[in-house]
SERO-4910 file (N, C-alpha, C, O; in steps of 0.05 Angstrom, whole numbers):
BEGIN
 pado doro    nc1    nc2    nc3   cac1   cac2   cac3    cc1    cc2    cc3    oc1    oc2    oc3
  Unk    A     17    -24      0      0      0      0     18     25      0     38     26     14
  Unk    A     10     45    -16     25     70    -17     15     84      4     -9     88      7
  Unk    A     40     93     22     44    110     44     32    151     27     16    167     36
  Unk    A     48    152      1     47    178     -3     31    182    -27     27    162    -40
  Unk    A     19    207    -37      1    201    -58     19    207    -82     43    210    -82
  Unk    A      1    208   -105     24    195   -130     36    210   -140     55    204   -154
  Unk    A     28    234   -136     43    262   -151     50    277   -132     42    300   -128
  Unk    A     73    262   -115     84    279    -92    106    301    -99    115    317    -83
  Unk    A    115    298   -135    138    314   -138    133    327   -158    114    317   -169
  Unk    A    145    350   -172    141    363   -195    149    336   -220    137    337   -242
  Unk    A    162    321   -216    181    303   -231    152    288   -244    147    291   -267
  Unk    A    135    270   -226    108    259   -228     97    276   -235     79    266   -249
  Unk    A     93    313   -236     63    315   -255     84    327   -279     75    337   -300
  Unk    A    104    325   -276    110    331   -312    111    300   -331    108    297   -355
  Unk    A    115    281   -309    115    257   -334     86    251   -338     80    239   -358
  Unk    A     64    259   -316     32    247   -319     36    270   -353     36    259   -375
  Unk    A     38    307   -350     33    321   -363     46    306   -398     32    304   -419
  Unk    A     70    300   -395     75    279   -427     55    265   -428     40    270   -447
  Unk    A     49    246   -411     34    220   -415     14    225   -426      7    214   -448
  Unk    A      0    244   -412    -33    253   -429    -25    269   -460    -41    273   -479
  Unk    A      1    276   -458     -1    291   -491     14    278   -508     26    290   -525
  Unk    A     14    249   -504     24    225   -522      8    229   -548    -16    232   -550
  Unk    A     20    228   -563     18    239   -601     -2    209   -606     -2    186   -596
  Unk    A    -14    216   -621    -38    196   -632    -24    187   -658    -10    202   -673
  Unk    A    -30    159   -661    -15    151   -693    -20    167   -717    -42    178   -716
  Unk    A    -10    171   -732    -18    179   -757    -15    211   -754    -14    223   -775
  Unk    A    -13    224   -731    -21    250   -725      1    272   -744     -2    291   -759
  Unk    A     20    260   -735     42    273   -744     49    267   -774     73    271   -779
  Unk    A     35    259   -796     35    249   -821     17    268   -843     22    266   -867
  Unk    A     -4    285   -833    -15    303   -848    -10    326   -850     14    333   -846
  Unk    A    -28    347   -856    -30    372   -856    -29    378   -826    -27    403   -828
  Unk    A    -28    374   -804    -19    380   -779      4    376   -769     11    376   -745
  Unk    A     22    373   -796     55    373   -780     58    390   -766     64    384   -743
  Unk    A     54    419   -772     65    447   -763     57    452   -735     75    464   -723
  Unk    A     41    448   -724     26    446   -705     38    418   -692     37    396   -703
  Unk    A     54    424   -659     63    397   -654     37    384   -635     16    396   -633
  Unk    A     41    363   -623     18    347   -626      5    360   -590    -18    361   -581
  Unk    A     28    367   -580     15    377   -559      5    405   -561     -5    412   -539
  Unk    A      4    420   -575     -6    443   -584    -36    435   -595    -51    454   -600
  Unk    A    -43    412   -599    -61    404   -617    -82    389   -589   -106    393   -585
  Unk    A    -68    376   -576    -82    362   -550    -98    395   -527   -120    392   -516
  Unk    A    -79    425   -525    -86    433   -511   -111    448   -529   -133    451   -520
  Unk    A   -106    453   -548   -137    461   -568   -164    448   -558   -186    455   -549
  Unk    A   -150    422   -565   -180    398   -571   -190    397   -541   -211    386   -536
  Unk    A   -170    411   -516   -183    405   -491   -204    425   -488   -222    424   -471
  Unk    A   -200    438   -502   -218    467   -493   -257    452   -502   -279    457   -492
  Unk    A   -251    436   -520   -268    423   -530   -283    410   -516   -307    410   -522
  Unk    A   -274    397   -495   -285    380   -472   -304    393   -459   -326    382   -456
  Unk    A   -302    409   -452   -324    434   -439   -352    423   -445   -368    415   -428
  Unk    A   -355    423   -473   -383    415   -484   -390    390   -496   -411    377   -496
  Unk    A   -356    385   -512   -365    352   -522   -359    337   -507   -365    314   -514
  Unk    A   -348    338   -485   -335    316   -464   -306    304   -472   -298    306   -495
  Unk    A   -296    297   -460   -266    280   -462   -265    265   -486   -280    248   -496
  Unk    A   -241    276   -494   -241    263   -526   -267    261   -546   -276    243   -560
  Unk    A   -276    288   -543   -299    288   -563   -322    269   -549   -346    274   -554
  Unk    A   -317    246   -531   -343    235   -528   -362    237   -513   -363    224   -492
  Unk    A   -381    255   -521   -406    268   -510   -423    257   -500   -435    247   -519
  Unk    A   -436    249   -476   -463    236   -471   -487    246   -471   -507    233   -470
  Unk    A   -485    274   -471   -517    288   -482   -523    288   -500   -524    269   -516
  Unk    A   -533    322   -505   -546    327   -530   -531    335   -551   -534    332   -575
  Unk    A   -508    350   -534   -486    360   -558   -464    336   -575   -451    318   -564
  Unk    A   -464    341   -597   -454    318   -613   -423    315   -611   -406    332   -613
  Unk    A   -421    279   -605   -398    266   -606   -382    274   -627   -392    275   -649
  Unk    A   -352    282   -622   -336    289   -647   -314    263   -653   -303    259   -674
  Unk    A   -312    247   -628   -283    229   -622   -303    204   -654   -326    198   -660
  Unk    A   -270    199   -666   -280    184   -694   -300    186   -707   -313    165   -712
  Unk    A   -309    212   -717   -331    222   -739   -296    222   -766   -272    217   -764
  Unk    A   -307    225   -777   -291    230   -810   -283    260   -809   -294    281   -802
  Unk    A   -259    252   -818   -229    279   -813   -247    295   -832   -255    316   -821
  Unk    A   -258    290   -863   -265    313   -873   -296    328   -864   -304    350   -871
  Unk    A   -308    312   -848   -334    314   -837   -328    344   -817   -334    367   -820
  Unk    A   -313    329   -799   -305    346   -783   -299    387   -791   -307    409   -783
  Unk    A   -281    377   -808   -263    396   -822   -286    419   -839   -287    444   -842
  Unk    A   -303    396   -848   -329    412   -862   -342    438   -839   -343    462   -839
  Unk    A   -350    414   -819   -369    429   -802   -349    450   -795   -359    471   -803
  Unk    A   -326    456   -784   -311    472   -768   -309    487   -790   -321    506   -780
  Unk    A   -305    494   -808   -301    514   -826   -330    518   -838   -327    540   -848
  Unk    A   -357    510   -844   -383    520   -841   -381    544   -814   -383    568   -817
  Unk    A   -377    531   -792   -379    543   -764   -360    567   -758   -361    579   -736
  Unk    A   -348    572   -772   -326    593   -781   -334    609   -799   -328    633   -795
  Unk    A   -349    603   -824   -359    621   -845   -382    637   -831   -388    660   -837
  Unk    A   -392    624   -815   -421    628   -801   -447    619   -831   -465    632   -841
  Unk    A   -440    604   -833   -453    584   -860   -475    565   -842   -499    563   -847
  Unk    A   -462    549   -818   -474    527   -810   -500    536   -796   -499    548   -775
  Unk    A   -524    529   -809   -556    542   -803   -561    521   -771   -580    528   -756
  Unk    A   -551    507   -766   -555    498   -731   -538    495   -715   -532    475   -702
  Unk    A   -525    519   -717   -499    523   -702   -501    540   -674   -507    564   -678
  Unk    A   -499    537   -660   -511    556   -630   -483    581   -621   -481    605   -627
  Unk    A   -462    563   -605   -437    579   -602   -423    571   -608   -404    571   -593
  Unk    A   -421    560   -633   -394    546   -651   -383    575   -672   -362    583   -681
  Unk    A   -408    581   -672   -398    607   -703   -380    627   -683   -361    640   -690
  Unk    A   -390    626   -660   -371    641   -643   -334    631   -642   -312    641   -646
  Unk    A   -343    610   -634   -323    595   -617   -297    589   -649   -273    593   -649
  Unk    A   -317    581   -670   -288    581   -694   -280    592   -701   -260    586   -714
  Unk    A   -290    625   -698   -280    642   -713   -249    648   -699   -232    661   -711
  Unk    A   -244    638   -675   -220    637   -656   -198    631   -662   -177    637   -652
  Unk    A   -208    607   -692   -186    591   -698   -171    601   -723   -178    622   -734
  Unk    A   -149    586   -733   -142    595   -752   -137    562   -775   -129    540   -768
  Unk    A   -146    571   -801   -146    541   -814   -135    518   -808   -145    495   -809
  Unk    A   -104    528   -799    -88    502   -790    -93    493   -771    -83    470   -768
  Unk    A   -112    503   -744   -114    492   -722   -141    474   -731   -146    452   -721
  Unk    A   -158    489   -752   -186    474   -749   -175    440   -759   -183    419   -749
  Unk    A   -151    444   -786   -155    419   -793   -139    400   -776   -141    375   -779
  Unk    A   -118    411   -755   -113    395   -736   -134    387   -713   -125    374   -695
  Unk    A   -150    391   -713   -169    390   -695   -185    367   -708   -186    345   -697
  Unk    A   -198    372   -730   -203    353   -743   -197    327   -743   -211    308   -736
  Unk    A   -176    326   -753   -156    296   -754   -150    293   -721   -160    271   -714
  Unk    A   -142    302   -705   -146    299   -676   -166    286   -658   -164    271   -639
  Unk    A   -190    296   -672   -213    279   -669   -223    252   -678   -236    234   -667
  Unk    A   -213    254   -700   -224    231   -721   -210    211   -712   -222    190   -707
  Unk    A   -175    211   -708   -160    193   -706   -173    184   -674   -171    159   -672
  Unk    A   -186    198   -645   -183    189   -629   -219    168   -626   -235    168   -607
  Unk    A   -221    157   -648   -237    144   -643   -227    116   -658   -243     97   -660
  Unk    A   -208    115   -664   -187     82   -674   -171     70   -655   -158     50   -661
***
């Protein structure tokens, strides 16, 4: 039984802090080179707020984790044009972004449902 709890040292939350921003296969192979992968994990967290962890949502607001990279990519740049006719605070929220983050975001998602 552990006497002390697990993240007693700075040393433990910087290796938990890698661990969670472990690069997803394939990530580093597209149009999201430029963008390194943990730049791409602190984006998609902001995401959680509403779709939940890793995109997977249990309400009403829609699951993003493994929908289709260009699906994705569509909707986020609809939601950016202010094009998308059932969009609530997304037309807000994309206009934040800039192309290269939407389509890392994209593939970010898509890949975390394999």
């Amino acid at each position: 039984m552990r006497s002390k709890p697990l993240l007693t040292s700075a040393r433990s939350a910087l290796w938990l802090a890698f661990a969670l921003a472990a690069p997803l296969p394939g990530l580093a192979s597209s149009a999201a080179t430029s963008l390194r992968v943990q730049d791409v994990a602190v984006l998609a967290a902001s995401c959680a707020n509403c779709h939940g962890p890793d995109g997977r949502s249990t309400g009403v607001i829609p699951q993003l984790r493994g929908l289709p990279e260009a699906h994705l990519l569509q909707r986020l740049q609809a939601f950016k044009a202010g094009t998308a006719k059932d969009a609530t605070v997304m037309t807000r929220l994309a206009k934040g972004y800039d192309d290269e983050q939407l389509q890392a975001l994209a593939q970010w998602f898509s890949k975390k449902g394999q």
